[in-house]
Residue frames as a rotation matrix with the C-alpha (Angstrom) as fourth column:
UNK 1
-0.742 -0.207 0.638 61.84
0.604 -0.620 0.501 -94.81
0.292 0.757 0.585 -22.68
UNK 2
-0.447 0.633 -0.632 59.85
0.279 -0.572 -0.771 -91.67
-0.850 -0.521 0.079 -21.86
UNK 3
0.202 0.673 0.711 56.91
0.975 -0.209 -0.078 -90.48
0.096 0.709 -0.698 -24.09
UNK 4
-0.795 -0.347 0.497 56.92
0.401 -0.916 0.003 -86.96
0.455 0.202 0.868 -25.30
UNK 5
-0.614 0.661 -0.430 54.28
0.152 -0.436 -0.887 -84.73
-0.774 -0.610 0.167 -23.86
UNK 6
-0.777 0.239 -0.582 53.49
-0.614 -0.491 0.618 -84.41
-0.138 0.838 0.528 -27.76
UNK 7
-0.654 0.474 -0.589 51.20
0.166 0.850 0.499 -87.29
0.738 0.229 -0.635 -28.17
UNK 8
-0.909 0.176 -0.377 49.12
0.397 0.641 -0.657 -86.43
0.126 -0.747 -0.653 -25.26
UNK 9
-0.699 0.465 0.543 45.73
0.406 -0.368 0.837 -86.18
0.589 0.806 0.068 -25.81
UNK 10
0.634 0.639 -0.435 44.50
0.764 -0.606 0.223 -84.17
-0.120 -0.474 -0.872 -22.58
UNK 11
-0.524 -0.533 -0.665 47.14
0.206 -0.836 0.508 -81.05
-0.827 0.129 0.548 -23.15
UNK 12
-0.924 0.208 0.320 45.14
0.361 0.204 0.910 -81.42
0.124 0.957 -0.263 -26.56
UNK 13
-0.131 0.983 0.131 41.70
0.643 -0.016 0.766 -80.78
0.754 0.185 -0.630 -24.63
UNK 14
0.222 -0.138 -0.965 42.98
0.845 -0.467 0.261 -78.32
-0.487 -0.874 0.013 -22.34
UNK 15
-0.753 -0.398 -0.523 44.42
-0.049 -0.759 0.649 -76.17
-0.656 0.515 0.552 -25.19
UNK 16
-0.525 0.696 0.490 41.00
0.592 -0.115 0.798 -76.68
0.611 0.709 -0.352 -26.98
UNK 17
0.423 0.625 -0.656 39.16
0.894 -0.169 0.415 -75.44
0.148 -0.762 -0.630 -23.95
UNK 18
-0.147 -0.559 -0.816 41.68
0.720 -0.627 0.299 -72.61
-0.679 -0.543 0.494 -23.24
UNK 19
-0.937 0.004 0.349 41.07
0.283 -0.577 0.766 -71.54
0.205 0.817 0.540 -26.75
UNK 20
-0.227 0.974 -0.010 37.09
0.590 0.146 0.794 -71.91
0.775 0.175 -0.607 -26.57
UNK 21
0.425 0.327 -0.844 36.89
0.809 -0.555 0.193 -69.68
-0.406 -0.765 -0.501 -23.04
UNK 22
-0.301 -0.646 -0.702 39.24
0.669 -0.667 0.328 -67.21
-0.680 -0.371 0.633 -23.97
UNK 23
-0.966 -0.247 0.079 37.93
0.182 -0.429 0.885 -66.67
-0.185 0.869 0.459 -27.17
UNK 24
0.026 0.859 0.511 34.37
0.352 -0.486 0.800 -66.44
0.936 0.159 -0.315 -26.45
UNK 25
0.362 0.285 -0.887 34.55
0.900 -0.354 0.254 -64.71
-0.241 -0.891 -0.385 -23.24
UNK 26
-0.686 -0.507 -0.522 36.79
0.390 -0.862 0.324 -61.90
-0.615 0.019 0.789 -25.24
UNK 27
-0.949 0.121 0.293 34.18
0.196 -0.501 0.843 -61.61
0.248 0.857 0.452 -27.87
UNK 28
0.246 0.745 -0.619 31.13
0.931 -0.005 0.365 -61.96
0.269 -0.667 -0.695 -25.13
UNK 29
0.235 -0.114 -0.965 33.08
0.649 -0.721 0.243 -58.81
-0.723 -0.684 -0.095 -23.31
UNK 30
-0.667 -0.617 -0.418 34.05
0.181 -0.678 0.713 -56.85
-0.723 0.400 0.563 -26.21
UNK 31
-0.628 0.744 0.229 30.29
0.627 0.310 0.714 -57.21
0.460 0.592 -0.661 -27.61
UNK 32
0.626 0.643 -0.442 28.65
0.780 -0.501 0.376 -55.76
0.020 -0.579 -0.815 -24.44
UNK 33
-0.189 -0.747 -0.638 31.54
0.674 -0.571 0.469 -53.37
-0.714 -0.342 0.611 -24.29
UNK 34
-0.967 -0.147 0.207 30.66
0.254 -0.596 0.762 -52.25
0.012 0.790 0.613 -27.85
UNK 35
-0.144 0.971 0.193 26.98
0.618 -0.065 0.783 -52.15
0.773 0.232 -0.591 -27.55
UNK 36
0.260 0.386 -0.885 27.18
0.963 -0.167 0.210 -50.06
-0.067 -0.907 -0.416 -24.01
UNK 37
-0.588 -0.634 -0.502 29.78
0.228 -0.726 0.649 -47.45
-0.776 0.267 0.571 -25.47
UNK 38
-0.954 0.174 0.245 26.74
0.141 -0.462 0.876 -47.06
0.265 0.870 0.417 -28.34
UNK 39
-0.333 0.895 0.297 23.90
0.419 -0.142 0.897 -46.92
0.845 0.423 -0.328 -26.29
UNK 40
0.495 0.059 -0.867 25.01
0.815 0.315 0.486 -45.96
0.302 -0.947 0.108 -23.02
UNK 41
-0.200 -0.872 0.447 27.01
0.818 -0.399 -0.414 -43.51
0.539 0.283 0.793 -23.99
UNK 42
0.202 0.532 0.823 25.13
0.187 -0.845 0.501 -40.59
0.962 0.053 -0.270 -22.79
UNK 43
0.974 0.217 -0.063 25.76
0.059 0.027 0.998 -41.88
0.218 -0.976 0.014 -18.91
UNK 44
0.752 -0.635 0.178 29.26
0.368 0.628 0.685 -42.88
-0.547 -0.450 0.706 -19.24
UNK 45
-0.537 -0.528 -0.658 32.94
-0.807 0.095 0.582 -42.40
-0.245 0.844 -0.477 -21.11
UNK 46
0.345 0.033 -0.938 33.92
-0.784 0.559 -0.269 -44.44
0.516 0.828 0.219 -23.59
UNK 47
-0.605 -0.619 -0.500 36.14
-0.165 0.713 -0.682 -46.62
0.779 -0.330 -0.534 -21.47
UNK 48
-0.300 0.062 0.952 34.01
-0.954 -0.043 -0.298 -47.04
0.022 -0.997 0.072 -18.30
UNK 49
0.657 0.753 0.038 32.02
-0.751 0.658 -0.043 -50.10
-0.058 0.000 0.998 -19.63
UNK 50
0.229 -0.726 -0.648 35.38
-0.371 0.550 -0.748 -52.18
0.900 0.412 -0.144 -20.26
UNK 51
-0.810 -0.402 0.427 36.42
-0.535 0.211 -0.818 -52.38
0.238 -0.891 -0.386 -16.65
UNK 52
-0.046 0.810 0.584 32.86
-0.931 0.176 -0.319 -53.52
-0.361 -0.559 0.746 -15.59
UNK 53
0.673 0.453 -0.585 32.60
-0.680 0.690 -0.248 -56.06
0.291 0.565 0.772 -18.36
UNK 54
0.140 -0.921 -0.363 35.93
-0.418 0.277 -0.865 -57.08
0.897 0.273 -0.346 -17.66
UNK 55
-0.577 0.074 0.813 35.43
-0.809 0.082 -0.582 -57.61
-0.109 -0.994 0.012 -14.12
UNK 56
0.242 0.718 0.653 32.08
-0.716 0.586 -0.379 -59.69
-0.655 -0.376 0.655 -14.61
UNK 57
0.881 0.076 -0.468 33.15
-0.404 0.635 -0.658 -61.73
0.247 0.769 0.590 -17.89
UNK 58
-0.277 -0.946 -0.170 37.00
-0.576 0.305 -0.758 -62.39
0.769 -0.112 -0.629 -16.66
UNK 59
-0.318 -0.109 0.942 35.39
-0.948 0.009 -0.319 -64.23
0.026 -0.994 -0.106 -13.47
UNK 60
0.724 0.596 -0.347 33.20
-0.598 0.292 -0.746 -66.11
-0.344 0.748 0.568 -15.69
UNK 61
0.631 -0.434 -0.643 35.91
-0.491 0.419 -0.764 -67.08
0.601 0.797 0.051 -17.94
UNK 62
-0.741 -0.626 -0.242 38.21
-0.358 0.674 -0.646 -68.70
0.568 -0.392 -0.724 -14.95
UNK 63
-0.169 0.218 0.961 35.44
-0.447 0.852 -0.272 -70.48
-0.878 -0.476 -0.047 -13.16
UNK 64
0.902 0.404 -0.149 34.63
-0.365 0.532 -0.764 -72.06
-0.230 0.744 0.627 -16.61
UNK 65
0.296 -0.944 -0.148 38.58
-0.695 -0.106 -0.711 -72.62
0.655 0.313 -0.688 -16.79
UNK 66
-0.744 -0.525 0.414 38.55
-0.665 0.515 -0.542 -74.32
0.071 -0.678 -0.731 -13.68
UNK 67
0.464 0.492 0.736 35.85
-0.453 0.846 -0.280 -76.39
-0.761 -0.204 0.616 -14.26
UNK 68
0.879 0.030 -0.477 36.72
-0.454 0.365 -0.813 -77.48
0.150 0.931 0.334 -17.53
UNK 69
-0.313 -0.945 -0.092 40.65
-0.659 0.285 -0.696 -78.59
0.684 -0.157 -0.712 -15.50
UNK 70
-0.472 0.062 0.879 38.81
-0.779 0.437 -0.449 -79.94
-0.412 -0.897 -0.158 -12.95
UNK 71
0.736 0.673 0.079 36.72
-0.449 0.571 -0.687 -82.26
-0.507 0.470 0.722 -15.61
UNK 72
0.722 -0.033 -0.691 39.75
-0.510 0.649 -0.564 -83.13
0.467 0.760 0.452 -17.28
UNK 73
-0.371 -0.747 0.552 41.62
-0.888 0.112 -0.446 -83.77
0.271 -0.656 -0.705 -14.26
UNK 74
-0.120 0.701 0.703 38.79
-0.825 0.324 -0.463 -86.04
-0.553 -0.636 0.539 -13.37
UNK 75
0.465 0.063 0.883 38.42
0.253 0.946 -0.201 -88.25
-0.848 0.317 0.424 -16.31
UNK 76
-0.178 -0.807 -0.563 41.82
-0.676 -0.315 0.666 -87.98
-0.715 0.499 -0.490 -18.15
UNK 77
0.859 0.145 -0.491 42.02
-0.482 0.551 -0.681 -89.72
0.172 0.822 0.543 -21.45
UNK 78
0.500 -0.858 0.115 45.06
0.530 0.409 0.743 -92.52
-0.685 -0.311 0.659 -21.46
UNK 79
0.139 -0.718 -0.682 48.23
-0.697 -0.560 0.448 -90.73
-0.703 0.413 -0.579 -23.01
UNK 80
-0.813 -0.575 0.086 47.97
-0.155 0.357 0.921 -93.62
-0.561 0.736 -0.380 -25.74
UNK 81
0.211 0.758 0.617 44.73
0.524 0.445 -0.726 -93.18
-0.825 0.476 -0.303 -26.77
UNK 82
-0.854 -0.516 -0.063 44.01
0.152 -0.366 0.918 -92.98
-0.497 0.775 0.391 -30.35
UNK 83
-0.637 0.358 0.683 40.56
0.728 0.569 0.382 -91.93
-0.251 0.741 -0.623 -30.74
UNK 84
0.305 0.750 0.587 38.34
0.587 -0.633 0.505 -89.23
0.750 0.190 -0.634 -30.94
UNK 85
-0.739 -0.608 -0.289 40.09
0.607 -0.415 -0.678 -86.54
0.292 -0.677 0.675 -28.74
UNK 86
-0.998 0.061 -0.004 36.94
-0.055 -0.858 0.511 -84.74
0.028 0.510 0.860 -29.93
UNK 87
-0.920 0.322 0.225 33.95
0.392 0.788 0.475 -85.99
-0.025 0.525 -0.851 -29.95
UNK 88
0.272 0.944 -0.185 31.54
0.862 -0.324 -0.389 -83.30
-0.427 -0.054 -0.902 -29.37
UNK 89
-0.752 -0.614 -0.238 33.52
0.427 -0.730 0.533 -80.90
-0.502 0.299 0.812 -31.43
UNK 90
-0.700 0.553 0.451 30.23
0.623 0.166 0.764 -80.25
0.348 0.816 -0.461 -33.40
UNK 91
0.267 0.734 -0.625 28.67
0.935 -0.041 0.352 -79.09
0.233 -0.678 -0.697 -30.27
UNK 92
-0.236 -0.719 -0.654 31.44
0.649 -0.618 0.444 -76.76
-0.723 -0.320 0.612 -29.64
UNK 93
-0.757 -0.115 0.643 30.92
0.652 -0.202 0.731 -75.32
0.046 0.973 0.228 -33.56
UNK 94
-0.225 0.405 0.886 28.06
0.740 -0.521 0.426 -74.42
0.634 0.751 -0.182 -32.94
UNK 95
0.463 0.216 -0.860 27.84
0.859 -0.350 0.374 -72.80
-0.220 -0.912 -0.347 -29.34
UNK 96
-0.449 -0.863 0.233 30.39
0.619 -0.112 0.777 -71.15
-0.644 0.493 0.584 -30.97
UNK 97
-0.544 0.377 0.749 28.24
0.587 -0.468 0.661 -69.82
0.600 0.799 0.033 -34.10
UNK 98
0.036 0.856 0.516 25.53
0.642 -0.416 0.644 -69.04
0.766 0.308 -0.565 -32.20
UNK 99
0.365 -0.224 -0.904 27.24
0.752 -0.501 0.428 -66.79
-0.548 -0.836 -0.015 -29.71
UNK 100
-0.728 -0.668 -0.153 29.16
0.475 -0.653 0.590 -65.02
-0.494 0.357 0.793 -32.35
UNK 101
-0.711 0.511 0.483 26.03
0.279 -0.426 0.861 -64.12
0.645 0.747 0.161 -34.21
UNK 102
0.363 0.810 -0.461 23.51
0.886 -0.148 0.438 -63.70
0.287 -0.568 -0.772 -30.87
UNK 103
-0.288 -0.515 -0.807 26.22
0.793 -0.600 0.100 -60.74
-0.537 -0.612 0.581 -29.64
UNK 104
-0.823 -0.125 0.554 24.86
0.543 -0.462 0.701 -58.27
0.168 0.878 0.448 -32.40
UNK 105
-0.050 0.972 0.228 21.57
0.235 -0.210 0.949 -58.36
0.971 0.101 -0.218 -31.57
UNK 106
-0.237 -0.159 -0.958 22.25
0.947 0.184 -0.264 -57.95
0.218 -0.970 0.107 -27.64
């Protein structure tokens, strides 16, 4: 009998990770994007700072992509495990907080 792919708990920590780069690397670039377009303005359009950010945060965000595949490529969890898929999820919370609240003040 074949297992489903559902039960497996590195597609689980790959689609946490995928969330956790994409989603602070868009709000990292769309922070400096908003702070340059209000204090920068004077040098630049509006749009000029997007491409730049986009350039230096999107490179960012796939080498952190490929490490984070290459780490779980490295030590996979078995496909029957049943504990803690998570276990620094706390850690994650708050890197998390305190990025979303450090980007204001930037």
């Amino acid at each position: 009998m074949t297992e489903s792919v559902e039960n497996d708990p590195n597609l689980e920590r790959l689609g946490a990770c995928l969330g956790l780069v994409f989603g602070i690397g868009l709000s990292i670039k769309n922070g400096l994007k908003g702070w340059a377009n209000i204090y920068l303005k004077e040098f630049h359009k509006e749009g000029y700072y997007e491409a730049i950010y986009w350039n230096y945060v999107g490179t960012l965000m796939l080498i952190c992509l490929a490490a984070m595949a290459i780490w779980l490529f490295i030590r996979p969890l078995p496909r029957r495990f049943r504990g803690d898929v998570f276990p620094h999820a706390f850690g994650l919370i708050w890197f998390v907080l305190l990025t979303q609240h450090a980007i204001p003040y930037s």
